[in-house]
Structures are given as structure tokens and as C-alpha cells.
FINU-113608 format. One record per residue: chain; x, y, z of N, C-alpha, C, O in turn. Coordinates in steps of 0.05 Angstrom, whole numbers. Each point is the difference from the previous one (the first is absolute). Layout:
! residues N
+-------+--------+--------+--------+--------+--------+--------+--------+--------+--------+--------+--------+--------+
! kette !   n_c1 !   n_c2 !   n_c3 !  ca_c1 !  ca_c2 !  ca_c3 !   c_c1 !   c_c2 !   c_c3 !   o_c1 !   o_c2 !   o_c3 !
+-------+--------+--------+--------+--------+--------+--------+--------+--------+--------+--------+--------+--------+
!     A !      X !      Y !      Z !      X !      Y !      Z !      X !      Y !      Z !      X !      Y !      Z !
...
+-------+--------+--------+--------+--------+--------+--------+--------+--------+--------+--------+--------+--------+
END
This chain:
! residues 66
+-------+--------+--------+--------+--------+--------+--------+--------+--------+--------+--------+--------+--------+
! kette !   n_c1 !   n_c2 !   n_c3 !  ca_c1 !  ca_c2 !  ca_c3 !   c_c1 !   c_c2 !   c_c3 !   o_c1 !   o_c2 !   o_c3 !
+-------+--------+--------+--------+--------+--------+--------+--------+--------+--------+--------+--------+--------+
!     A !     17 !    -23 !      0 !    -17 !     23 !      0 !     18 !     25 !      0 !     22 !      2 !     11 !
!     A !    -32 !     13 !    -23 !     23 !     28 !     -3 !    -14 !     22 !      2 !    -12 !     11 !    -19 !
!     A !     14 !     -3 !     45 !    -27 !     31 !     13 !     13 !     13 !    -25 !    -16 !      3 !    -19 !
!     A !     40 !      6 !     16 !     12 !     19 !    -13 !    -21 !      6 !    -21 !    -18 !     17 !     -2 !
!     A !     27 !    -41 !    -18 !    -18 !      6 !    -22 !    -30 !      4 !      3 !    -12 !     18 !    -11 !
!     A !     -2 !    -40 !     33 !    -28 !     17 !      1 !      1 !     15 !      6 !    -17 !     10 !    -15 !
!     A !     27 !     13 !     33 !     -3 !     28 !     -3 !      2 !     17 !    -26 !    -16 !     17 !     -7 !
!     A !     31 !    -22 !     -2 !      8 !     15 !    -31 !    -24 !     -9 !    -12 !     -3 !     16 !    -18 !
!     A !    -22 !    -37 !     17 !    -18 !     -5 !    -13 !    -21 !     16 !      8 !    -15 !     11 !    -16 !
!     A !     12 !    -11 !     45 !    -19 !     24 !      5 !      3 !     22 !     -5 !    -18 !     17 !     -1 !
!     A !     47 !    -12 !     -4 !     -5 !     35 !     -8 !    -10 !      8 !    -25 !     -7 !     23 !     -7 !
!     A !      6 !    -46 !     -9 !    -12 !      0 !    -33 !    -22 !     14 !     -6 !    -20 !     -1 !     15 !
!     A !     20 !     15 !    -34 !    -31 !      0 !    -13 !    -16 !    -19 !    -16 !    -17 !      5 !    -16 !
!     A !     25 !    -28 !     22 !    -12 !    -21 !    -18 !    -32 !     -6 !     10 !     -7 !     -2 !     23 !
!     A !     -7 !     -2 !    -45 !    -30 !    -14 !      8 !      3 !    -20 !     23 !     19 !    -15 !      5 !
!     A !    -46 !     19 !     10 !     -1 !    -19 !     32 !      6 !    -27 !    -15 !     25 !     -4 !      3 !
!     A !    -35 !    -16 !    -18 !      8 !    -26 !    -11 !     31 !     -8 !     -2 !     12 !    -19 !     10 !
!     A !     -2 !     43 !    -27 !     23 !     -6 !     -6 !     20 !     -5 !     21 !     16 !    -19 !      3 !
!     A !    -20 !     48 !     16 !     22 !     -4 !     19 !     -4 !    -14 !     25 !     18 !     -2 !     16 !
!     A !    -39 !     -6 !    -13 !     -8 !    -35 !     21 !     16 !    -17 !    -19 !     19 !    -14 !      7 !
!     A !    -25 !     15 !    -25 !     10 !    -28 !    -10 !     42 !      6 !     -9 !     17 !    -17 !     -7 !
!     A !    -14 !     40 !      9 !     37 !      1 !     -8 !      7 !      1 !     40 !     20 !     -7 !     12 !
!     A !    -40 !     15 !     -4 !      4 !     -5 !     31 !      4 !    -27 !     14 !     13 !     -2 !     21 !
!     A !    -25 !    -21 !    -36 !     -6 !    -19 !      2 !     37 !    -10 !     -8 !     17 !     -5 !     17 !
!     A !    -13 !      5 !    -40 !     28 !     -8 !    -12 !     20 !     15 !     16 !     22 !     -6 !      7 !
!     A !    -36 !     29 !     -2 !     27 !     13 !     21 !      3 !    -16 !     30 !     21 !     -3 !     14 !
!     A !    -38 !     -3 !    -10 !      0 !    -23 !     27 !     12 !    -19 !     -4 !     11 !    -10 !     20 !
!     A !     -7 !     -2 !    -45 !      9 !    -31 !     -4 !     35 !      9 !    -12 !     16 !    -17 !     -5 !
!     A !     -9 !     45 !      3 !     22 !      4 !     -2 !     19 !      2 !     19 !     -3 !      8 !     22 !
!     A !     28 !    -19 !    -35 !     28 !     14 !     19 !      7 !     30 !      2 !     -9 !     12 !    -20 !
!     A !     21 !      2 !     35 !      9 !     26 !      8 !     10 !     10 !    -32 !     -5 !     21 !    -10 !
!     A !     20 !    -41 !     -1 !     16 !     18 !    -23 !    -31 !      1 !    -24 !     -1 !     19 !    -16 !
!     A !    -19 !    -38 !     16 !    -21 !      3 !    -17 !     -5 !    -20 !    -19 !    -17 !      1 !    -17 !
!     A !     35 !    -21 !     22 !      3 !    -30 !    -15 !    -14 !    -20 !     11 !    -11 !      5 !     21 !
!     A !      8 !    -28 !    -33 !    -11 !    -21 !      9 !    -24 !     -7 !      8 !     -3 !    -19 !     15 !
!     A !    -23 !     37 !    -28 !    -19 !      5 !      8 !    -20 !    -17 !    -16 !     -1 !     12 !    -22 !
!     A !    -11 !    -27 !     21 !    -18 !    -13 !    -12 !    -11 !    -20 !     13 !      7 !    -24 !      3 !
!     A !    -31 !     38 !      8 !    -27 !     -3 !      8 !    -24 !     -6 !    -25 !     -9 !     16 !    -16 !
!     A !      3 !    -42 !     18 !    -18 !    -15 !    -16 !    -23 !     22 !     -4 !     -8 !     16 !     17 !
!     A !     -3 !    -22 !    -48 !    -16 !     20 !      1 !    -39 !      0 !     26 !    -17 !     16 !      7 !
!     A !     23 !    -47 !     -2 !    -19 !    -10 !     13 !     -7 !     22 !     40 !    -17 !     10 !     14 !
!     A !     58 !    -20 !    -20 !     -2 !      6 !     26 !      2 !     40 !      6 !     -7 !     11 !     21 !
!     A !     17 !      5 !    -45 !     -6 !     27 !     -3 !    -39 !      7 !      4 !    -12 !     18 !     11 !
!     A !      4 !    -33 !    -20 !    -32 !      0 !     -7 !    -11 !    -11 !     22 !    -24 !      3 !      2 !
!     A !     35 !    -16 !     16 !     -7 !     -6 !     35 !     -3 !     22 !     18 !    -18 !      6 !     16 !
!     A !     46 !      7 !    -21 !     17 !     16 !     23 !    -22 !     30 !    -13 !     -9 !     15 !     17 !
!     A !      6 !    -12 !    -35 !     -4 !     23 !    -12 !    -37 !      4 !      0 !    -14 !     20 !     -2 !
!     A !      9 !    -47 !      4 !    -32 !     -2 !      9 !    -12 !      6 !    -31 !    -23 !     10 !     -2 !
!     A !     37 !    -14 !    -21 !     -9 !      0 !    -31 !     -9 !    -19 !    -10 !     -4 !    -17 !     17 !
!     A !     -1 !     10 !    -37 !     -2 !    -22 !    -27 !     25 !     -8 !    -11 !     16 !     18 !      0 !
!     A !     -8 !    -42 !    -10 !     26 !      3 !    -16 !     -2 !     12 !    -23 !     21 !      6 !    -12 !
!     A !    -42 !     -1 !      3 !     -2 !     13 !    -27 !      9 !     34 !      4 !     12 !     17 !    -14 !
!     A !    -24 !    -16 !     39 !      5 !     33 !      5 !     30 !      1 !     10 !     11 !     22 !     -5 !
!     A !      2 !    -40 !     16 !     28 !     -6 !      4 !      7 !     12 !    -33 !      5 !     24 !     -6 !
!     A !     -6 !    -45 !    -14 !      8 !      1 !    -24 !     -1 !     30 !     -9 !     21 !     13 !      4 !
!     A !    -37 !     -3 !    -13 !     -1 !     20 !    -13 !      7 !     32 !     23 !      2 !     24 !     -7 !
!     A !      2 !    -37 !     33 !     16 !     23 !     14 !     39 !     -3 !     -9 !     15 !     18 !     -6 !
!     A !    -11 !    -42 !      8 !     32 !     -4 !    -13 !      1 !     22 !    -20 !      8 !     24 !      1 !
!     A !    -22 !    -43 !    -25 !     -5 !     14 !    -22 !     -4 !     28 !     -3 !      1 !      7 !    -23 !
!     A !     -5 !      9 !     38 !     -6 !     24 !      3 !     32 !     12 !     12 !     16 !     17 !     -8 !
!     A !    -16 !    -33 !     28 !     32 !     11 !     21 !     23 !     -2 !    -18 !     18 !     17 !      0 !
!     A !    -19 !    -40 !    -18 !     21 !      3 !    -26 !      7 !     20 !    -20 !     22 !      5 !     -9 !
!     A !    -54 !     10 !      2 !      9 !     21 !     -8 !      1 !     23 !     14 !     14 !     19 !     -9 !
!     A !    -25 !    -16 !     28 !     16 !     29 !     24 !     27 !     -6 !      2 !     13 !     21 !     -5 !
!     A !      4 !    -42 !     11 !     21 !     -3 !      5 !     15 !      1 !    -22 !     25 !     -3 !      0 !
!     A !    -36 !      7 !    -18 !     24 !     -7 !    -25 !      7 !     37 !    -19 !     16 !      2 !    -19 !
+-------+--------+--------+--------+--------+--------+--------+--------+--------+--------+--------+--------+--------+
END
């Protein structure tokens, strides 16, 4: 788990979906920001979503991030 990065996720302006769910991967990360992969099942648990709504929030976070 890496507070670090979830903090840096709350300061976002990202849509409420999105940043539950990069909040979600930020939990399942290490401090440096690696190693993070959290099933999309288990993002869509933690995040209280759909996996479908999982999906198309990635899909969305891919292109903010890029």
C-alpha cells in the first residue's frame, strides 16, 4: 500500500469513478509506484463498481495519463 501515492490521487481533478478506482491501484502499489495490479474483479469490489465500469474507467485513466 503506498499512502504517498493515494494522496497524490486525491488531490486530482479526476471524475469520482475514476479516482476510486486509480485509488484502488494506488493501494495495491509500492512507494516507488510499481507493482500494482489489482484484478479488475477485485478494483470493482474495493471501489463498490461493476467491472464493466472498472473497464471503461481504465480506459478513460489511459487517456488522462497519456
Amino acid at each position: 500500500m503506498s499512502i504517498r501515492l493515494m494522496s497524490e490521487v486525491w488531490r486530482t481533478d479526476l471524475p469520482t469513478v475514476e479516482k476510486m478506482v486509480l485509488l484502488v491501484i494506488a493501494d495495491h502499489a509500492s512507494d516507488d509506484g510499481t507493482e500494482a495490479w489489482p484484478s479488475q474483479a477485485t478494483i470493482a469490489k474495493k471501489a463498490s463498481i461493476s467491472i464493466r465500469t472498472v473497464q471503461r474507467a481504465v480506459n478513460s485513466l489511459v487517456v488522462w495519463l497519456s
